[in-house]
Every structure is written in structure tokens, then in C-alpha cells.
N, C-alpha and C positions, 0 to 999 in steps of 0.2 A: 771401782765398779759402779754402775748406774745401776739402779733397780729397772728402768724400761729399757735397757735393749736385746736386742731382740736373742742375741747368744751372751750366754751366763755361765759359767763355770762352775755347779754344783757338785760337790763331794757326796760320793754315798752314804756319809756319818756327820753329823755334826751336834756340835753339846757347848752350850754357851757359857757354860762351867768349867769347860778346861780349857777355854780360852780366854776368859776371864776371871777368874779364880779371887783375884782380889775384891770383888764383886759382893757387898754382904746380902744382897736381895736375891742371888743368887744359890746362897746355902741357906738363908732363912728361912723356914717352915712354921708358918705361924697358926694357932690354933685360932678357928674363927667360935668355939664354943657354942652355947645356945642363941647366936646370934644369925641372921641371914645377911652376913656382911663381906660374904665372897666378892659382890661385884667392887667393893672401894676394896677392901686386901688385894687382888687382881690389879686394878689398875695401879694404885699408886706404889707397888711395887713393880711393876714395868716402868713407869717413868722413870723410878728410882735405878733401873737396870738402865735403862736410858743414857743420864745423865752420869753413869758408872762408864757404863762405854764408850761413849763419845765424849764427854766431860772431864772424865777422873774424877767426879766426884761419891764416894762412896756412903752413900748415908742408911741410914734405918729407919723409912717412912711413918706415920702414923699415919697407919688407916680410920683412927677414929677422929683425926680430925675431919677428914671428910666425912665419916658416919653422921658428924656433928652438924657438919657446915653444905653440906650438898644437897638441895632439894630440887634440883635442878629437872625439868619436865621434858620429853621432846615426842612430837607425834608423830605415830605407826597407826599406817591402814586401818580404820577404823576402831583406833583406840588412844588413849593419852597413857604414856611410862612416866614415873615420877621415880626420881630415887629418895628413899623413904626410911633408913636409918638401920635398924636391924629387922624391920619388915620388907627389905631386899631391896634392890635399887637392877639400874639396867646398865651397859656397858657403855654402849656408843653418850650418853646421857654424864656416866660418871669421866670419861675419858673428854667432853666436851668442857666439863668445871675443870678439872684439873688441869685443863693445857692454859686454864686461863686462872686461876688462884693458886697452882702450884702444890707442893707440897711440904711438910713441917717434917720435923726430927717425932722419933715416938716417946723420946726422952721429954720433948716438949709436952706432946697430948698423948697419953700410954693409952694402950689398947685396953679396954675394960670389957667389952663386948657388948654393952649397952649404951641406948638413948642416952644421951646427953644433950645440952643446952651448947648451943655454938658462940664460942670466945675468941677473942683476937689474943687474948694473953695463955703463958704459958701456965702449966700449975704450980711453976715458981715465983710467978708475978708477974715475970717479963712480957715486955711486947713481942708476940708472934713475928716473927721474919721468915715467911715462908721460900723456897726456892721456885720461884715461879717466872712466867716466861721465857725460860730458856727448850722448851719443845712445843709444836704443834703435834697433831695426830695425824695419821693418814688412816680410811677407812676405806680400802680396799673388796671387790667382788672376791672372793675365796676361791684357789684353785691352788693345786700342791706346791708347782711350780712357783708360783707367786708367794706362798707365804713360806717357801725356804728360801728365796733369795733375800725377802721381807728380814728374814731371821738372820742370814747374812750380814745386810749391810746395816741394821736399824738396831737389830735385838729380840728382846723378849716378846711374843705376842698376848694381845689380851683376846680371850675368845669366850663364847658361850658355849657350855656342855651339858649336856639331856642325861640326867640320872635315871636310872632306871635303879629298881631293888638289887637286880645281881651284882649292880657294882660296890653296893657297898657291904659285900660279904665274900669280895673276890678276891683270888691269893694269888698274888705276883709274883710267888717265891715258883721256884723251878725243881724237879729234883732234879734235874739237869745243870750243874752249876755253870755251864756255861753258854746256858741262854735263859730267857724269859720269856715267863709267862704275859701274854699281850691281851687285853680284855677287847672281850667283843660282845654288844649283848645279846643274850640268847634268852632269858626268859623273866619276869614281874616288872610289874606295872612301873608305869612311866611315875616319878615321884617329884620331879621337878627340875628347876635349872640353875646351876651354878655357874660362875665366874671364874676361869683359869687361865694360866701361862703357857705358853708353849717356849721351852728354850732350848729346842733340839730334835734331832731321831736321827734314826737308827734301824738295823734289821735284825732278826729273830738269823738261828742259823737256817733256817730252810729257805731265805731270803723275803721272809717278807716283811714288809717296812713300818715303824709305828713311831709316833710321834714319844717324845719325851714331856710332859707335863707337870708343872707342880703346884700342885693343890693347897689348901687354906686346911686341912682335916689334923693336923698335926706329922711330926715325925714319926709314929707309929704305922702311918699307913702309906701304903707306895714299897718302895724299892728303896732301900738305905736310908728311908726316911729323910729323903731328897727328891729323887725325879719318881714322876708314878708316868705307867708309860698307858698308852690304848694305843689301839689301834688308828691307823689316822683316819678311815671312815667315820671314824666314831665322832669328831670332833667338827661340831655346826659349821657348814659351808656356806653359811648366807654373808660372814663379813668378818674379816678380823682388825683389829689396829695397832698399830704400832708409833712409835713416840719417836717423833726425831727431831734433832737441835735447828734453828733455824739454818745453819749454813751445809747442810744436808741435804742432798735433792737427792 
């Protein structure tokens, strides 16, 4: 399948977990703690889902080495985004270093959740050997159609998501056991933006459609402490990316 032509054969369901199951960035749930380091956990575990699906390589990324080594800047309409460590960093900007320094094992640089000094060596001594070069990014206009055929042929998506207070006191569980609850916001203040995956959706039984999502907040929160779902309005339409191997069109 091509991502531009013009008829595409999409499924009403799809979950990038049960089609690749072998996939460890796909059941990892990683806590991002008192850090604002959603946007590098996001990305470098998309590339990692990446280079999992099209690759076979299955690795367990360290986000802190990019926490470490990313300061990378890019300019928006009157302003400069820098990504800036666990004072937050931006997507298009973290997805731009990483398609070009790659990424390291977490066994090399573990996640600590804080600032650190940026090293070419591992905390065993060794020289860093990152896997890098093997995907570019595509940053696509956002439209449903586009980012599930996206999800299709590529993978995992990195996107920006608008917090608001009720999401984070929202309960996904159903007394319904065979459907779920789908968030939508209804009421407190806007509290900021975090960095997420998109590797799937799916519909409610009354048929309406929500994306499958998986967040940096730990396994406690979401659905199986695996996929947390929202609704797919819910999720920024201004651009999503996705990671795919050079010989990929």
C-alpha cells in the first residue's frame, strides 16, 4: 500500500499491538515523574516502534539520552521552541535530532528523570553506538484519514495533546464491561501540553470512534495500563509525524 493514493483500504479497528506484539515500546509504559520529558519519551519511542516494524529491531530507547543531548531550536510564527531538558522540549524539533543522532538502549543512558550533562559514553564506560540513520520523519497537515493510513503503513504516531484538569482525574473504566469510557473535555482550565503516541482506535459500542493513545503518566493510569483512549477530536490537528526507514515511501 502507498500512503498517497487516492483509495486506501482502512479497517474500522486497528491496534498496533496486536499486530505487533513483539514490539517492547509498544507495552512499555514509562513514568515520566516530576520531569516535563513527554516530548523526547514520545518520540524516541515511536522511532523505536519504527525500527520494531519495519526493521525487526526491538530495542528499549533511552529518553534521557535525548533529555541530555537535544537542545535543538526550530522557529514558529513569532516565536523560537527550543528543547530544553525536563523544562519541556517541542515535537517537530525532538523528532528533527532524532532522525539525525538516532537513538541509544536505556540500559546504556537509564532514565532518571532529571538534567543531566550530555555524554557519548555509556554509564558503563563504553562508547555510545547509537542506532541512528535508519528513519527520516514525515510531518504531515492532520486529517483522520491521513493519520490512520499514516498508522497503517509507518506505525506509531508522535502528536501534541492539550491537557486540560479533567483529564487528569478521569476514569476510563466503564461499568459497562464491554465498552469504554472515551474522554472528551468538558470542564478546567487549560494546564498545558504534553507529547503522546497514537498506535490505534477503535469505537465505543454506540459507534463512535476514539483514538487509542499511550502516555508517559505510568501503568496506573489509562486502560490496562497500556492504551489510554480519547476521543479523536481531542487530539491536535495542526501536524502529526511519523518515522519511517529510508526505503519506505
Amino acid at each position: 500500500m502507498k500512503f498517497n493514493k487516492e483509495y486506501f483500504a482502512v479497517p474500522e479497528t486497528f491496534d498496533l499491538l496486536k499486530n505487533f506484539d513483539h514490539c517492547k515500546t509498544l507495552h512499555a509504559i514509562q513514568v515520566q515523574g516530576n520531569c516535563a520529558s513527554s516530548w523526547a519519551i514520545a518520540a524516541c519511542q515511536c522511532y523505536a516502534d519504527s525500527l520494531c516494524i519495519h526493521l525487526n529491531q526491538s530495542i528499549t530507547p533511552s529518553a534521557q539520552y535525548q533529555l541530555n543531548c537535544d537542545k535543538t531550536c526550530i522557529e514558529e510564527p513569532k516565536k523560537l521552541l527550543c528543547n530544553s531538558g525536563c523544562n519541556g522540549g517541542t515535537i517537530l524539533a525532538a523528532a528533527q535530532w532524532i532522525s539525525e543522532y538516532g537513538i541509544t538502549e536505556d540500559s546504556c543512558v537509564p532514565y532518571v528523570g532529571k538534567d543531566r550533562e550530555c555524554s557519548i559514553f555509556c554509564r558503563n564506560g563504553k562508547l555510545m553506538k547509537p542506532e541512528n540513520g535508519l528513519c527520516s520523519f514525515v510531518e504531515t497537515e492532520a486529517s483522520v484519514m491521513k493519520m490512520k493510513k499514516a498508522l497503517i503503513e509507518h506505525g506509531s504516531l508522535l502528536v501534541g495533546l492539550a491537557v486540560y484538569e479533567d483529564l487528569l482525574t478521569f476514569s476510563f473504566s466503564s461499568n459497562d464491561t464491554n465498552d469504554i469510557n472515551v474522554y472528551t473535555h468538558q470542564k478546567g482550565e487549560y494546564r498545558g501540553y504534553t507529547a503522546v503516541k497514537i498506535v490505534g482506535w477503535n469505537k465505543t459500542k454506540d459507534g463512535s470512534e476514539y483514538w487509542i493513545v499511550q502516555n508517559s503518566w505510568g501503568a496506573k493510569w489509562g486502560v490496562n495500563g497500556r492504551n489510554n483512549l480519547f476521543e479523536r477530536k481531542k487530539v491536535r490537528k495542526q501536524r502529526f509525524i511519523s518515522f519511517v526507514p529510508p526505503n519506505v515511501n
